[in-house]
C-alpha positions as a LaTeX table, in Angstrom:
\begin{tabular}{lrrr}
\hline
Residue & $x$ (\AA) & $y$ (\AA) & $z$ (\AA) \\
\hline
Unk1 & $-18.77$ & 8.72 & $-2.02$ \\
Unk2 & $-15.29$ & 7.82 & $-3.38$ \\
Unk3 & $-13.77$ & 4.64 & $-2.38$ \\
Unk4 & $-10.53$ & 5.75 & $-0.01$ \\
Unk5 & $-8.90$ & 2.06 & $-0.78$ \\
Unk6 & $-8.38$ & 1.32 & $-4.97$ \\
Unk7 & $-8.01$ & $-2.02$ & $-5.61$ \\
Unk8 & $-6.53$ & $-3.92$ & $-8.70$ \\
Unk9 & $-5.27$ & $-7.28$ & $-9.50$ \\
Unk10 & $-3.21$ & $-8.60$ & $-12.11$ \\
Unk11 & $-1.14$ & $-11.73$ & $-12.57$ \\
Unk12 & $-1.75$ & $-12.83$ & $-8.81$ \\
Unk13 & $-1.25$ & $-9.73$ & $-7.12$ \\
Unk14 & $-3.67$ & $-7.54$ & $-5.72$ \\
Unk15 & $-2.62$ & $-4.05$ & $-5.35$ \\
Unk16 & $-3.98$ & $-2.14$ & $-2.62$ \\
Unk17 & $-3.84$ & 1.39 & $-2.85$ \\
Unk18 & $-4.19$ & 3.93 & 0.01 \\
Unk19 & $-5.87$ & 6.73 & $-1.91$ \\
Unk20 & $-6.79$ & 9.74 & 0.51 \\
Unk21 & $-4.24$ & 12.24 & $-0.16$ \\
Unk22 & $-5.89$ & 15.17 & 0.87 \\
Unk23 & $-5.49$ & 13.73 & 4.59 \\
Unk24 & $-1.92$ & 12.50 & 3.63 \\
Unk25 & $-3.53$ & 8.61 & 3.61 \\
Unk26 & $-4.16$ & 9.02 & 7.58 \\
Unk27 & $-5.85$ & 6.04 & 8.68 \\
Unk28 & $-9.56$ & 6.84 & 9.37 \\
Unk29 & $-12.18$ & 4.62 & 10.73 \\
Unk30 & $-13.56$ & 4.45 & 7.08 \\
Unk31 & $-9.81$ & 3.82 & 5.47 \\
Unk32 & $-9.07$ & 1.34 & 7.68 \\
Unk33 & $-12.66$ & $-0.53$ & 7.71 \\
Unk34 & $-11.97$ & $-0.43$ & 3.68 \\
Unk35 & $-8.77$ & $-1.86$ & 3.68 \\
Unk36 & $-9.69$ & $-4.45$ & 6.21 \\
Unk37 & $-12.62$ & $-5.69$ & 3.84 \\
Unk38 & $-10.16$ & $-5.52$ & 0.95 \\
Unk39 & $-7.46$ & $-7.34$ & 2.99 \\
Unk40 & $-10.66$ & $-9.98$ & 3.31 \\
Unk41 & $-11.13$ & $-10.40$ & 0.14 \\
Unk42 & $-7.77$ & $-10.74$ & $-1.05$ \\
Unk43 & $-7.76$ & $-13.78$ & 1.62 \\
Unk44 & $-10.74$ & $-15.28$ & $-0.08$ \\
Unk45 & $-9.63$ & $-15.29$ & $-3.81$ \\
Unk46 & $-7.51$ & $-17.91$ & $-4.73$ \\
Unk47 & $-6.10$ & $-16.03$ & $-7.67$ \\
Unk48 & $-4.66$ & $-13.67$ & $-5.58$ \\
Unk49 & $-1.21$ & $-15.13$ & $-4.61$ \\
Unk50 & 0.57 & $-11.32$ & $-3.48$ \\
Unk51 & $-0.98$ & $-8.53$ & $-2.01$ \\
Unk52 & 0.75 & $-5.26$ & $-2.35$ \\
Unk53 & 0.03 & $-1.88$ & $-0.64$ \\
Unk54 & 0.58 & 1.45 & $-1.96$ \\
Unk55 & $-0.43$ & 4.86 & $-2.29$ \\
Unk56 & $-1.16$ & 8.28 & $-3.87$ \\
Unk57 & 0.11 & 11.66 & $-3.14$ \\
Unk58 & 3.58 & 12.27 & $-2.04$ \\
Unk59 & 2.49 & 10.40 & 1.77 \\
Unk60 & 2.11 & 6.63 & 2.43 \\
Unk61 & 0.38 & 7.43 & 5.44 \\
Unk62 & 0.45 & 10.22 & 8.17 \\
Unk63 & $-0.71$ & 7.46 & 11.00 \\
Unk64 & $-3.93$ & 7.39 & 12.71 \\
Unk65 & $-6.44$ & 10.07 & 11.19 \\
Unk66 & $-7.09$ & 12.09 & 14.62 \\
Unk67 & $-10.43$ & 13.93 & 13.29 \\
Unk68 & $-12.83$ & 10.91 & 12.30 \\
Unk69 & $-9.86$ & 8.15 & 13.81 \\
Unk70 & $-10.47$ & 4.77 & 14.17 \\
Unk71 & $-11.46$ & 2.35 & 17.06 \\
Unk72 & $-8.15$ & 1.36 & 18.93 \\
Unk73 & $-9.79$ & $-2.19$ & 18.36 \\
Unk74 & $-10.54$ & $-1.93$ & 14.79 \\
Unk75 & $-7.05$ & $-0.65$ & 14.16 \\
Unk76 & $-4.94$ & $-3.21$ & 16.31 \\
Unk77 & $-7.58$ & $-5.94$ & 14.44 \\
Unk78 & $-5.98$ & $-4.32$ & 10.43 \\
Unk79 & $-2.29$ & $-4.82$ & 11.91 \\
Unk80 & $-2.91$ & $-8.30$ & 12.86 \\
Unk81 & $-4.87$ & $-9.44$ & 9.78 \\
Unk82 & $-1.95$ & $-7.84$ & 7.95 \\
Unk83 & $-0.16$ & $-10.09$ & 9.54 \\
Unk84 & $-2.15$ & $-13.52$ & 9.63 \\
Unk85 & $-2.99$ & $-13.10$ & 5.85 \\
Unk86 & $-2.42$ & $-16.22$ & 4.27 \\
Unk87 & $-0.29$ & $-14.59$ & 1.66 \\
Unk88 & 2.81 & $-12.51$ & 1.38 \\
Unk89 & 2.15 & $-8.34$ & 1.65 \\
Unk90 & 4.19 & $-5.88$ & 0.99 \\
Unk91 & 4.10 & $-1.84$ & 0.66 \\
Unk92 & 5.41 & 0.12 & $-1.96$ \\
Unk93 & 6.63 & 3.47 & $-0.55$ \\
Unk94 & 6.69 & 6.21 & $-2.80$ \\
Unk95 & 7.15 & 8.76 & $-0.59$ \\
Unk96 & 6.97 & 9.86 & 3.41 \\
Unk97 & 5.60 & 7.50 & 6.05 \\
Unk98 & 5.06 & 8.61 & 9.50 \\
Unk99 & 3.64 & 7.11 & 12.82 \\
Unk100 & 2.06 & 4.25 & 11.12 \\
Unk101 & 2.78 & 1.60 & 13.73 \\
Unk102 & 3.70 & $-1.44$ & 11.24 \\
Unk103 & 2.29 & $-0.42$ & 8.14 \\
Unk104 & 5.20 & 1.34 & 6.28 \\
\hline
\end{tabular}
């Protein structure tokens, strides 16, 4: 099974990359369970000073993925460690966004 969050680091910043563009990047309960462990570990590692976020396909994200769609919980739990990360993030919007409630 393909990993539906890339991640990469380089000179401090992790890059975080949404990368399920057959769905258009919707947030699924395994997306968002991915990038919440990545957001984790990007916590953890003191070499990682940035975090980025970004995407493939010509979608950041479509929102919440409505046929395998995450817990309300689990998905209210991404936007706030998003937001209590201990280090700056920021998205990198390539293309369309819709509906994602904070994330691009």
């Amino acid at each position: 099974m393909t990993e539906l969050v890339a991640t990469a680091r380089e000179r401090g910043v992790a890059t975080l990359t949404l990368d399920s563009p057959a769905n258009r990047n919707a947030l699924s309960a395994r997306l968002v369970d991915e990038l919440a462990g990545a957001l984790d570990a990007c916590a953890a590692d003191p070499g990682v000073r940035a975090v980025l976020l970004t995407h493939t396909g010509e979608v950041f994200s479509s929102g919440a993925d409505l046929k395998a769609p995450p817990s309300p919980y689990t998905f209210v739990d991404l936007l706030r460690r998003i937001v209590a990360l201990p280090k700056p993030v920021v998205a990198r919007v390539t293309g369309r966004t819709r509906a994602t409630t904070g994330l691009g």
